[in-house]
KETOR-629837 format. One line per 10 residues: number of its first residue (from 1); for each residue z, y negated, x of C-alpha. Coordinates in nm, 3 decimals, padded with zeros to 5 digits. Layout:
N
NUM = Z,Y,X | ...;
***
This chain:
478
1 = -08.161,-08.053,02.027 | -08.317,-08.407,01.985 | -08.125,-08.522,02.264 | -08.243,-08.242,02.474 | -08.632,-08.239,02.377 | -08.715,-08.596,02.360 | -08.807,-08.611,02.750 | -08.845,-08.232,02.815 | -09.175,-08.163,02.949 | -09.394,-07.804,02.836;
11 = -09.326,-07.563,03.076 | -09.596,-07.376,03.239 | -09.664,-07.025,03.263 | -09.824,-06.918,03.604 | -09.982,-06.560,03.605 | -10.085,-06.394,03.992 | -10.274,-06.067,04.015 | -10.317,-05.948,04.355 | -10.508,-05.684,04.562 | -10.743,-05.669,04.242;
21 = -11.069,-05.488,04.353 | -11.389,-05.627,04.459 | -11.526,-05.547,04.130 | -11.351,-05.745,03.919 | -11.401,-06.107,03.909 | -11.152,-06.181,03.654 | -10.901,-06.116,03.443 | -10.860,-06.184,03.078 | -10.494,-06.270,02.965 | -10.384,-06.247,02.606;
31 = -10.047,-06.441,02.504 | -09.914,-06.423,02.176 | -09.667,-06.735,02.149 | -09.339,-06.726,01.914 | -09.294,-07.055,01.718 | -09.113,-07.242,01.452 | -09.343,-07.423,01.203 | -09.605,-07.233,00.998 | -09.685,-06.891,01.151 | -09.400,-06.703,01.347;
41 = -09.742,-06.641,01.609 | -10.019,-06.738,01.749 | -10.261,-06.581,01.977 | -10.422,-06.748,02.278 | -10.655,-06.633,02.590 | -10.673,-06.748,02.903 | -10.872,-06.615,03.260 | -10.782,-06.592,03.576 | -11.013,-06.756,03.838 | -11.145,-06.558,04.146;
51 = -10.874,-06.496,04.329 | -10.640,-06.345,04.020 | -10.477,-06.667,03.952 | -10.429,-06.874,03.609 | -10.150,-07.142,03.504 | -10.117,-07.212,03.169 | -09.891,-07.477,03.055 | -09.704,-07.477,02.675 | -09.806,-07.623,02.400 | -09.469,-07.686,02.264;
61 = -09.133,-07.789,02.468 | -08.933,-07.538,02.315 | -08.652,-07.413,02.528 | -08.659,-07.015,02.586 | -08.993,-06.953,02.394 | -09.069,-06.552,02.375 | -09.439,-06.466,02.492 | -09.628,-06.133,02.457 | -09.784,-06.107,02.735 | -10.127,-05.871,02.821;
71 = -10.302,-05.954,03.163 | -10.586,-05.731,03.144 | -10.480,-05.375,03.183 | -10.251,-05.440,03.443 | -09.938,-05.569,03.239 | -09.794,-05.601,02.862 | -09.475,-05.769,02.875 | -09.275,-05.982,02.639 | -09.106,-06.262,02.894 | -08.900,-06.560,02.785;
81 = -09.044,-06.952,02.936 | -08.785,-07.192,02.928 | -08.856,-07.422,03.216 | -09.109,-07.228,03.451 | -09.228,-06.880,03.479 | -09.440,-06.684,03.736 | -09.563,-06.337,03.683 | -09.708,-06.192,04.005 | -09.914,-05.817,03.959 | -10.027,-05.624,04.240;
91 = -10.290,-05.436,04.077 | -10.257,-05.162,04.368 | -09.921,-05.093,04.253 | -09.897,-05.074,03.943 | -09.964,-04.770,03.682 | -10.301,-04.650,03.621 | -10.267,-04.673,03.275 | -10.073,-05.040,03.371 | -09.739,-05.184,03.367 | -09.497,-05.197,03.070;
101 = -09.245,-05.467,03.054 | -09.152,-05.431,03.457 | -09.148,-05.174,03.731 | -09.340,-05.163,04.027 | -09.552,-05.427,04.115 | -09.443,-05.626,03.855 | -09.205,-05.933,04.004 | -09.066,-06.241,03.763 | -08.999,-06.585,03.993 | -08.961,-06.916,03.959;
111 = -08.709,-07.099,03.736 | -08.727,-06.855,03.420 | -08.772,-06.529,03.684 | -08.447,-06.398,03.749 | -08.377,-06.431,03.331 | -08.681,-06.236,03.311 | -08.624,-05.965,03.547 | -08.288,-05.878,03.366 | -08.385,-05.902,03.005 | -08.717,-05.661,03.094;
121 = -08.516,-05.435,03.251 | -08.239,-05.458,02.900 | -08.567,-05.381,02.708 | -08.578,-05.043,02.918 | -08.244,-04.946,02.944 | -08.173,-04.649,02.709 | -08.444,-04.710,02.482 | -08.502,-04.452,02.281 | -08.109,-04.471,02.226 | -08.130,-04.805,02.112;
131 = -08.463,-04.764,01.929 | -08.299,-04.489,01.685 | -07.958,-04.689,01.599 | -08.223,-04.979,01.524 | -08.368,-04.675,01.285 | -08.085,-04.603,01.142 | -07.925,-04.942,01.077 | -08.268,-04.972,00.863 | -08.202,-04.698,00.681 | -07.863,-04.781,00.589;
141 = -07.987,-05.148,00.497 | -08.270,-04.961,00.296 | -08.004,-04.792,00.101 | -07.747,-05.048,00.053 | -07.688,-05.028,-00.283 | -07.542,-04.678,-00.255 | -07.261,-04.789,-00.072 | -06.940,-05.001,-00.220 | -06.949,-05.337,-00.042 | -06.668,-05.257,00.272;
151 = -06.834,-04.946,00.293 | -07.185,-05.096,00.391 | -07.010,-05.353,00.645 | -06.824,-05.059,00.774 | -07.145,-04.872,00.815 | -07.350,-05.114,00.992 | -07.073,-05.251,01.213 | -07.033,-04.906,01.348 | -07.423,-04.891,01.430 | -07.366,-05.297,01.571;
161 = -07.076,-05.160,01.774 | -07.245,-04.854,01.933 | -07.534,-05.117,02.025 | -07.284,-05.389,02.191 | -07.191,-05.094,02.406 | -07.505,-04.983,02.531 | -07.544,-05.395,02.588 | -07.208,-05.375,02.830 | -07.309,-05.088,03.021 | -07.643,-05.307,03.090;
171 = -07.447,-05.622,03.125 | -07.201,-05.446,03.351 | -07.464,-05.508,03.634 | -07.612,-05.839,03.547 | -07.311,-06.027,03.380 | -07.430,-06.357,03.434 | -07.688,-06.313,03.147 | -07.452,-06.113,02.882 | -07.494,-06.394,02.705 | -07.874,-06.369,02.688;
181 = -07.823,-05.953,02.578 | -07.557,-06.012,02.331 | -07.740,-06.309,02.135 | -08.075,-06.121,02.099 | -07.901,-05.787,01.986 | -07.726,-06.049,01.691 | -07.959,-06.226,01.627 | -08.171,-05.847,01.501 | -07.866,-05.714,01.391 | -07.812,-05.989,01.132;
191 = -08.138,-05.984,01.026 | -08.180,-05.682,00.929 | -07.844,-05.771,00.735 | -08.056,-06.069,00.523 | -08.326,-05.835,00.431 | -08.043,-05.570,00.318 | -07.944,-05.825,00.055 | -08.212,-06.002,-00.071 | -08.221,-06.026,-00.435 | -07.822,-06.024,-00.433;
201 = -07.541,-06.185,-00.306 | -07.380,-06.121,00.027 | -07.019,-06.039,00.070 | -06.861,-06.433,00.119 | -06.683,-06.280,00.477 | -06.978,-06.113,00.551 | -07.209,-06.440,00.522 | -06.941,-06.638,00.661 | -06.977,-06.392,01.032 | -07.356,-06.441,01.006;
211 = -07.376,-06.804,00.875 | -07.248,-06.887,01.249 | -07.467,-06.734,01.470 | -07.718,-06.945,01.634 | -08.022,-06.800,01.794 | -08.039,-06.930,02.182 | -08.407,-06.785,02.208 | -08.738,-06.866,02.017 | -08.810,-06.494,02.043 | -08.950,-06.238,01.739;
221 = -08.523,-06.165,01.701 | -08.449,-06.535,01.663 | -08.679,-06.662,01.491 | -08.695,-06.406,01.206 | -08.291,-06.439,01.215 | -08.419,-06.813,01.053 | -08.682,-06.679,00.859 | -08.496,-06.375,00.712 | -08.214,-06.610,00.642 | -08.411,-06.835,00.458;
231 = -08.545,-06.568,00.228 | -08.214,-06.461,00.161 | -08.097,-06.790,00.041 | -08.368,-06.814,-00.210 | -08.477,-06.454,-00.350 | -08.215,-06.431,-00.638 | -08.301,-06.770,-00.758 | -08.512,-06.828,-01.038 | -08.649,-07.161,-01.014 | -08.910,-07.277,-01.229;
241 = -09.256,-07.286,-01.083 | -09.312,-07.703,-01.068 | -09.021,-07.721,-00.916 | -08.941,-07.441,-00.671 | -08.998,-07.643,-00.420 | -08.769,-07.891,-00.456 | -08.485,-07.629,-00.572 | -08.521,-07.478,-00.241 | -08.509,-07.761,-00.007 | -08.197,-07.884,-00.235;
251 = -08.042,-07.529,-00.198 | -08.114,-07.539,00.204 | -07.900,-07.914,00.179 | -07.617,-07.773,-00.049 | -07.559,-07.418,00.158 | -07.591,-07.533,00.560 | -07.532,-07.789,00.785 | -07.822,-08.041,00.805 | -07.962,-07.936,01.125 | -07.936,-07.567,01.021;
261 = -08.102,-07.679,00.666 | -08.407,-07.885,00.846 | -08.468,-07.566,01.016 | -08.529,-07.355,00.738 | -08.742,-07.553,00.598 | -08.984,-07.523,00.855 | -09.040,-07.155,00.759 | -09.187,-07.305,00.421 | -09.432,-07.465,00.609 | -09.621,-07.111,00.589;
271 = -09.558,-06.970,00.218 | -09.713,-07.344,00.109 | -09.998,-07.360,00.319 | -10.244,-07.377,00.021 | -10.056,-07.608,-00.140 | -10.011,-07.858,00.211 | -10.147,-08.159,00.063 | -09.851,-08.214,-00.203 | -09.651,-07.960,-00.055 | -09.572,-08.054,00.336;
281 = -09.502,-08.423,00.262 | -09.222,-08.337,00.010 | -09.032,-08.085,00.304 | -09.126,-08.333,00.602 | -08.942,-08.627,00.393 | -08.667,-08.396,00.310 | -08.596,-08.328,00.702 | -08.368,-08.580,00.880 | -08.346,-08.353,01.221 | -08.592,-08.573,01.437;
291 = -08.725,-08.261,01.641 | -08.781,-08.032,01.275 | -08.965,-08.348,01.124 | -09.206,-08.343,01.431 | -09.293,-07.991,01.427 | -09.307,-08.012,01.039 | -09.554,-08.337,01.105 | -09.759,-08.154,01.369 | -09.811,-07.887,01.135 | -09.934,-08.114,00.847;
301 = -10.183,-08.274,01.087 | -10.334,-07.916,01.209 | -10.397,-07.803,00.898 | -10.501,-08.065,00.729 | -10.791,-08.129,01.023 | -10.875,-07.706,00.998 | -10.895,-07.758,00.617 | -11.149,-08.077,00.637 | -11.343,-07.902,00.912 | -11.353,-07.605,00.711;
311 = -11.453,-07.759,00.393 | -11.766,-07.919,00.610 | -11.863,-07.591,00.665 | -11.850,-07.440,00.325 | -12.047,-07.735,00.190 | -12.324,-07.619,00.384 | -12.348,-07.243,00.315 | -12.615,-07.282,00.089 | -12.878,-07.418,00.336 | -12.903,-07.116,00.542;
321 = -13.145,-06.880,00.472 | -13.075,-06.622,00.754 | -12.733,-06.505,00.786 | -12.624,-06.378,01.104 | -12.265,-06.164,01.123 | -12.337,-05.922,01.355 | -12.532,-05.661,01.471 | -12.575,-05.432,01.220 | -12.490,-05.092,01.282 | -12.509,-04.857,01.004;
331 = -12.467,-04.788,00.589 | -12.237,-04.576,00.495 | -12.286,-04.349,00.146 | -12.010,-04.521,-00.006 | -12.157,-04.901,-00.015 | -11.969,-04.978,00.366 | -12.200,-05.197,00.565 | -12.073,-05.160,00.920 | -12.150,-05.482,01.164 | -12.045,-05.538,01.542;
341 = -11.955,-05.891,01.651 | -11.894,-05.906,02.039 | -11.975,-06.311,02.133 | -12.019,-06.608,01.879 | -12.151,-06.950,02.011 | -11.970,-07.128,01.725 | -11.723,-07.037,01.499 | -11.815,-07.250,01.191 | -12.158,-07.090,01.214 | -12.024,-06.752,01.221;
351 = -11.794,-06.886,00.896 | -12.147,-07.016,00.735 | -12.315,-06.732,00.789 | -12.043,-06.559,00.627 | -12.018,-06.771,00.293 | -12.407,-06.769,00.273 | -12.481,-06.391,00.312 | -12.269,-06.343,00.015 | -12.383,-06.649,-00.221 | -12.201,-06.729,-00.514;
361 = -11.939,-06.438,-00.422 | -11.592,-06.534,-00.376 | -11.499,-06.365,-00.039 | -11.199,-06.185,00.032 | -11.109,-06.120,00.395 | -10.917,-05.866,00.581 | -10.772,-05.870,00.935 | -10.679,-05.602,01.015 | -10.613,-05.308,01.345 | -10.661,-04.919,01.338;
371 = -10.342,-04.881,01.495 | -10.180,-05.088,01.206 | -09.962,-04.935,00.962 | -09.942,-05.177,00.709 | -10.306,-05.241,00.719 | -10.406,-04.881,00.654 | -10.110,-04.797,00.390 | -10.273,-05.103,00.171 | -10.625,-05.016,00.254 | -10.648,-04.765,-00.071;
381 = -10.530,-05.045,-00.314 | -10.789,-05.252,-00.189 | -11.016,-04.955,-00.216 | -10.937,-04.923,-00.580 | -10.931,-05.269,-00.684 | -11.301,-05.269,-00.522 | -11.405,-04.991,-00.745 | -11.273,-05.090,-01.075 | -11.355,-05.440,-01.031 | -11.749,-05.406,-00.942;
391 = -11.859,-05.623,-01.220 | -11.646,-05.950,-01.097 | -11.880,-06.174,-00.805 | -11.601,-06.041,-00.535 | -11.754,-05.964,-00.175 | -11.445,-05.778,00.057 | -11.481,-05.808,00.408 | -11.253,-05.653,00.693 | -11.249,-05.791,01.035 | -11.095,-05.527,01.279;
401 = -10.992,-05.650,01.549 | -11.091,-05.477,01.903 | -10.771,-05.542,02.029 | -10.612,-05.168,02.177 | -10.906,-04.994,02.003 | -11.296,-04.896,01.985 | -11.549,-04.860,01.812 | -11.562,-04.484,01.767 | -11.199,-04.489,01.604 | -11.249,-04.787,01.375;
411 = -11.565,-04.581,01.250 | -11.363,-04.316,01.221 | -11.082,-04.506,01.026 | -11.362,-04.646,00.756 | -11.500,-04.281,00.717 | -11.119,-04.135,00.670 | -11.031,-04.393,00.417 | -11.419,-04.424,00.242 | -11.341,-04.833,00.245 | -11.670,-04.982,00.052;
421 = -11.734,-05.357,00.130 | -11.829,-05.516,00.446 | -11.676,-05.388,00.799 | -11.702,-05.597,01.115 | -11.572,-05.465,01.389 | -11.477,-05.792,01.559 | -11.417,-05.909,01.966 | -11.017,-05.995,01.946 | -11.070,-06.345,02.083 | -11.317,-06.455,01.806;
431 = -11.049,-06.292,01.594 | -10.795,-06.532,01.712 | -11.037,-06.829,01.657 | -11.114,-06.742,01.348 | -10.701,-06.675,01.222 | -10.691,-07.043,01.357 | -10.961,-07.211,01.200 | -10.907,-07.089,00.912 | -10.522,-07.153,00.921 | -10.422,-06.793,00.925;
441 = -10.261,-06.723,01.279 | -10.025,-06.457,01.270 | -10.015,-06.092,01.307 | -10.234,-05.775,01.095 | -10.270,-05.736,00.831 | -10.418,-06.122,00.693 | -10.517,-06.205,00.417 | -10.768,-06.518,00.314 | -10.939,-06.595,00.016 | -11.259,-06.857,-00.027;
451 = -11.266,-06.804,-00.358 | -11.575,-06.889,-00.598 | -11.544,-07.264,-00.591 | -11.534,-07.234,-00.212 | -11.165,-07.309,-00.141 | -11.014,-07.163,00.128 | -10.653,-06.990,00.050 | -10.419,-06.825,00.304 | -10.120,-06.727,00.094 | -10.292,-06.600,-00.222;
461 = -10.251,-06.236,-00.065 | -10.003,-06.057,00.074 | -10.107,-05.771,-00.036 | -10.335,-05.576,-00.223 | -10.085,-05.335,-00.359 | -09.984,-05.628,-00.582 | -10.294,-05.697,-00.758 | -10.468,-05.583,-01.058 | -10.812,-05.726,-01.257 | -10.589,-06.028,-01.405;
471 = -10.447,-06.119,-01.058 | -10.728,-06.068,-00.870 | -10.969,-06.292,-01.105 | -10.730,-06.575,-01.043 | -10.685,-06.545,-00.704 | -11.076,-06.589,-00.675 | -11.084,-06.846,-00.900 | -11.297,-06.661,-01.184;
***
């Protein structure tokens, strides 16, 4: 991989929608990159220019990196840039209701195009079959420890087998690119297999089968092969808290080859976010894989210039004496203020106005969706920690994203669930900004804390199930 990235150029993502109709001017595009280094995504918009075009080139060079792909209404696909990509829509063809994955008027050229076209079509092919083995390997993972050892590998081979099938009847038409089927179908099979066993030790044969598969694609399956992996490793271990840290990277170096080691430690890049400043320069020194260390020393550099930037900001909050976050839309019997923000000039004013309409309040902030599970499941522990924590300076504030949503249902949500705090119900691209600025960029729900001495925290949270009055006075710093 050093060899191979050292000259290799971004690639560039070109996106074409024809016959679009007079009325439309332009299109928005939404891409949701997969990465290595700090969060597994990040979220990114682009527009097409009058006549339906847009290129977009990489940030990264890294080879086969998984995209999510919305442009407009017209298309949601995930698609795979290694070298060059183009996605042409002819908005005449398509679905009313828009394209999903491929189909008609959906075509996939250039370098990356005929990989595309085929691993598209894979994600279609017997779906729902393959969607309910994928169900009920997770159930049998859920329920490992019912099962003797052999009888758990036995299990979930038989669900990996029945998958591999499926995979040759695919491949049966398109065997140049069985290797691309097979590898992504491992690399989810085997994680599911990490998170069956953390907080115990894997079968040494077992291990030994998944130890050696490599991920060819930075995709959602191959990159949380890594991350899963690396969880694994570590969640039986009891290190002591000064020096978890180091007993991790040291574990990484005793268990796997260096290169497979340096990797790993990338995915700490996220968990010590809050902690960067002594933190990232004891795992980039620790990483001797040239192209790791760079992605490891990128990351340092991004946060550290969001932190300083954001620390500017918060230095400031008391100076304002109008507070802008929205247009205010209602009040709600059970203390919810309701606010809609559709267009911000600039995003550390929107973050000032924030910290100063809540003054000496530590601020805890929620990204979340109405069509997110997790987010709603932990909404009533957040509800309840509100309520029996009224007395503490603690101001909560959920940011809903508009993404695949409206207003009428994330009303609806808030009135279901009888939330109190502060509700914005936020444009999805100021949403991004924000999860970026604020070095947060990943998926729903978010959590981040600027607690009472106006420190900004990422990782403090994962969720409000796990906190109680003790907990949640020193994650605000009270």
């Amino acid at each position: 991989m050093d060899a191979y990235l050292v000259n290799r150029k971004p690639a560039t993502l070109t996106v074409q929608i024809k016959n679009l109709p007079d009325s439309v001017k332009k299109v928005n595009i939404k891409y949701t990159l997969v990465q290595l280094g700090g969060s597994i995504q990040a979220t990114k918009y682009a527009e097409t220019n009058a006549a339906g075009l847009v290129k977009i080139i990489l940030d990264g060079n890294l080879p086969y990196q998984q995209i999510w792909l919305a442009a407009g209404n017209y298309l949601y696909a995930g698609i795979y840039v290694d070298k060059g990509l183009t996605v042409t829509v002819d908005a005449q063809k398509v679905p009313k209701d828009g394209a999903y994955m491929i189909g008609e008027g959906v075509t996939y050229s250039g370098y990356d195009g005929e990989l595309n076209t085929v691993m598209n079509k894979k994600v279609l092919f017997k779906k729902q079959e393959k969607e309910s083995l994928i169900d009920n390997l997770r159930a049998i993972c859920n329920s490992r420890k019912k099962y003797a050892a052999d009888a758990f590998t036995f299990k979930t081979d038989s669900v990996l087998k029945l998958l591999k099938s499926i995979d040759s009847e695919f491949i049966t038409g398109y065997p140049k690119y069985g290797w691309a089927v097979n590898n992504e179908t491992l690399s989810e099979f085997y994680g599911e297999i990490c998170i069956a066993y953390w907080n115990d030790t894997m079968p040494a044969r077992l291990f030994k089968r998944l130890n050696v598969h490599q991920p060819f694609f930075t995709s959602n399956d191959g990159v949380m092969f890594y991350k899963y992996l690396g969880i694994y490793t570590v969640a039986n271990k009891r290190f002591k808290k000064e020096s978890a840290l180091n007993g991790t990277l040291m574990l990484f170096d005793s268990l796997y080859t260096r290169q497979r080691s340096d990797l790993l430690k990338l995915f700490l890049l996220e968990s010590e976010k809050d902690n960067y400043a002594r933190s990232y320069p004891l795992i980039i020194n620790s990483i001797k894989t040239a192209w790791c260390k760079k992605i490891a020393a990128d990351q340092m550099t991004k946060v550290d210039a969001n932190q300083k930037r954001i620390d500017s900001v918060l230095a400031l909050s008391t100076k304002l004496e109008n507070a802008d976050i929205g247009t205010p839309l209602m009040r709600l019997p059970f203390d919810a203020g309701l606010y809609q923000l559709d267009t911000v000039a600039n995003i550390d004013n929107f973050i000032l106005n924030l910290k100063s309409k809540f003054p000496n309040k530590a601020l805890i902030i929620d990204f979340w969706a109405t069509w997110c599970a997790p987010c709603i499941a932990d909404m009533p522990f957040s509800k309840s920690l509100h309520e029996k924590n009224k007395d503490l300076p603690v101001e909560y504030i959920y940011l809903c994203t508009t993404s695949s949503s409206s207003v009428d249902i994330w009303k609806n949500r808030i009135g279901e669930m009888q939330i109190p705090g502060t509700h914005i119900y936020v444009n999805d691209k100021i949403i991004a900004r924000l999860k970026t600025v604020l070095n947060a960029e990943g998926g729903f729900p978010t959590y981040v804390v600027i607690d009472v001495n106006g420190k900004v925290n990422k990782s403090k949270i994962t969720r409000m199930e796990a906190l109680d009055r003790e907990s949640l006075k020193k994650t605000v710093g009270l």
